[in-house]
C-alpha positions in Angstrom: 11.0 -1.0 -24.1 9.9 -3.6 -26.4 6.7 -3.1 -28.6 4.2 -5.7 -29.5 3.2 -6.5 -32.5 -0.2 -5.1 -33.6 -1.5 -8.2 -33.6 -0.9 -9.8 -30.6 -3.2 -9.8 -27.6 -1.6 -9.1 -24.4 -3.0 -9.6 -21.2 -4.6 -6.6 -19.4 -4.9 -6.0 -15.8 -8.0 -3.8 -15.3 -8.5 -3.6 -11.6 -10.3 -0.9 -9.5 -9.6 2.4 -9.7 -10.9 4.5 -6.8 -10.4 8.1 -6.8 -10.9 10.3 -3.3 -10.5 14.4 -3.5 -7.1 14.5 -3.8 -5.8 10.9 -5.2 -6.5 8.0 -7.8 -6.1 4.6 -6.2 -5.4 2.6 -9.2 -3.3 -0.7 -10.6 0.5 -0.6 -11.1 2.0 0.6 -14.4 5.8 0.6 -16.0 5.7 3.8 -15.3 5.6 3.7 -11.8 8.7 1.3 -11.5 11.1 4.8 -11.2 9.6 6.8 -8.7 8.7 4.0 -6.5 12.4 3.3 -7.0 13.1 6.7 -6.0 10.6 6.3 -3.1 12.3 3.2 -1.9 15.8 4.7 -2.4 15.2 7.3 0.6 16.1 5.2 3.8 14.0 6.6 6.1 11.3 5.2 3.7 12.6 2.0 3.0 13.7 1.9 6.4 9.8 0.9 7.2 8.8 -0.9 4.1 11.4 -3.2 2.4 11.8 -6.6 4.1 15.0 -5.8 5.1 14.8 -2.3 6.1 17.2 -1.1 3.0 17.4 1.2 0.9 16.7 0.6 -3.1 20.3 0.7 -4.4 19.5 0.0 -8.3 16.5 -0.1 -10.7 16.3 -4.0 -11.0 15.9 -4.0 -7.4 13.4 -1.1 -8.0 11.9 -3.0 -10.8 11.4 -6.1 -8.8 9.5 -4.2 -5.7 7.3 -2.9 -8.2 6.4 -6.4 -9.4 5.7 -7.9 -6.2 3.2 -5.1 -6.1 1.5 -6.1 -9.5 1.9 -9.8 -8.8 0.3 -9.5 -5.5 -2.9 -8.2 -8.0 -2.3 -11.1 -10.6 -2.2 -13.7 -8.2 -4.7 -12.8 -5.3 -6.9 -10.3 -7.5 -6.3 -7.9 -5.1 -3.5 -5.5 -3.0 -2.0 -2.3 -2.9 -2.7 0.1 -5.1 -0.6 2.9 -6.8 -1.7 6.2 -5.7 -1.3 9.4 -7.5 -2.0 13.4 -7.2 -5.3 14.1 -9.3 -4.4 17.5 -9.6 -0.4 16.5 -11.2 -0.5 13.1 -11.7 2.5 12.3 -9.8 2.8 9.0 -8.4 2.7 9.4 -4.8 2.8 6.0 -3.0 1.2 2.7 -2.4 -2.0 2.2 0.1 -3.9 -1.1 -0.1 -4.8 -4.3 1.0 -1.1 -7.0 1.3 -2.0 -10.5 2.7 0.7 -12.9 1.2 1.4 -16.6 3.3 2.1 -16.6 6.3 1.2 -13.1 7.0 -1.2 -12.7 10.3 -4.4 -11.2 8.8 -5.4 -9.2 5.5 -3.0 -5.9 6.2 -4.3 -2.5 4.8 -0.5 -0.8 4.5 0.4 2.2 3.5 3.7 4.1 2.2 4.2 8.0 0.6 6.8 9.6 -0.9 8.9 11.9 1.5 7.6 15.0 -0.9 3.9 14.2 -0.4 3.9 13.4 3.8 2.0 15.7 5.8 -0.9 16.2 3.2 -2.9 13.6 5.3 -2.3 11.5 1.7 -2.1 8.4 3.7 -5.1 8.3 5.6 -7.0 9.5 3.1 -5.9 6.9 0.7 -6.2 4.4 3.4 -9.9 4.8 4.1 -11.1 4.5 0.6 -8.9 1.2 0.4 -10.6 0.0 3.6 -13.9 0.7 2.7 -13.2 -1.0 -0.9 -11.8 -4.1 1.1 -14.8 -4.2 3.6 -17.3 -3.9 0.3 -14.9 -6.5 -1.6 -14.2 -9.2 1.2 -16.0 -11.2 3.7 -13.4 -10.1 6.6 -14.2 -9.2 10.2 -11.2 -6.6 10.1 -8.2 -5.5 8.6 -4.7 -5.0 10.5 -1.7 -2.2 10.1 1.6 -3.8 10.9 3.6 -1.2 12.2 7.2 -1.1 13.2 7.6 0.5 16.7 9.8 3.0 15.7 7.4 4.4 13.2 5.4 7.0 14.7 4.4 8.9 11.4 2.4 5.7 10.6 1.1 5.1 14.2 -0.6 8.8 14.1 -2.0 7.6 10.9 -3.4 4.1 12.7 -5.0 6.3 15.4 -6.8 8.5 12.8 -8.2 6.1 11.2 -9.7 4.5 14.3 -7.3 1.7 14.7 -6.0 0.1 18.3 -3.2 -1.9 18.6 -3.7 -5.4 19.8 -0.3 -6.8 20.1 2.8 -8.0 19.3 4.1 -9.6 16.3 7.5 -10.7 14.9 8.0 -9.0 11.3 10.9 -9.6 9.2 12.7 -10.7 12.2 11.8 -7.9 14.7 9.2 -7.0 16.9 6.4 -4.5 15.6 3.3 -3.7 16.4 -0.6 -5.2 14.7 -3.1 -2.4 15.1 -6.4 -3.5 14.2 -9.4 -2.3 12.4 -12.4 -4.4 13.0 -15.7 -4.2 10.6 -18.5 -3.3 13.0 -16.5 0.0 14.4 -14.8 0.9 10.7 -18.9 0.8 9.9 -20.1 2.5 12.4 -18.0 5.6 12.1 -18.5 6.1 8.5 -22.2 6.3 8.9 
């Protein structure tokens, strides 16, 4: 890793952080470029999440997936954050908001680490992100673009009070936009 020199002044991303019970939403760090790596390496993972349904091979491939997820930040000042364990500090995942062009609506997505699934991790992460979004965005809802195939993320949808609403082609196949609108996310966190 390079250092800089003490006197040069580097630019600093200092986004949210938003921390639930269990997990820190925060932004992306070099740290985080080897287990999300190792996250997207698992092909029942990557399977769901990598635009062409691969799995990670190498870490410049790793390296690059981790800064789409920063530069998502830099350029829209806002999208999925890194989520860690409070308790160990592991990097667990990423849960946040993903609206690049051409996408159909401002996506609140989700993706764990095989090791941490089944601790209700997603969800959990996923409702603090939509209620940042709702508090940080003028938007009537936010959508879950789900392959058809993925059921884990489905039961996740459902618990978090989405519906699907219909079809939609996503990195040439079909999948599935749930939706969460405003007024009902609202109403059920009273």
């Amino acid at each position: 890793m390079f250092a800089p020199k003490t006197s040069a002044a580097l630019a600093q991303l200092n986004g949210p952080v938003i921390e639930t019970p269990r997990l820190k939403l925060r932004q992306w760090r070099g740290a985080d470029v080897a287990p999300y790596t190792a996250m997207l390496a698992d092909p029942g993972t990557a399977r769901f999440i990598t635009v062409d349904g691969k799995a990670v091979e190498d870490s410049m491939t790793g390296w690059r997936h981790t800064v789409v997820m920063a530069g998502h930040w830099a350029i829209h000042g806002a999208g999925m954050f890194a989520v860690e364990e409070k308790h160990s500090g592991k990097f667990v995942g990423r849960v946040g908001p993903w609206f690049p062009p051409t996408w159909p609506d401002f996506e609140i997505g989700w993706g764990i680490v095989r090791e941490a699934r089944g601790k209700g991790y997603a969800a959990e992460a996923a409702r603090a992100a939509i209620d940042w979004a709702f508090a940080s965005f003028e938007i009537a809802q936010v959508i879950h673009c789900i392959d058809r195939e993925n059921i884990a993320s489905q039961g996740v949808a459902r618990r978090l009070g989405a519906t699907r609403q219909r079809e939609i082609q996503l990195f040439g196949h079909v999948a599935d936009m749930w939706v969460t609108p405003r007024g009902a996310w609202t109403a059920s966190r009273r």
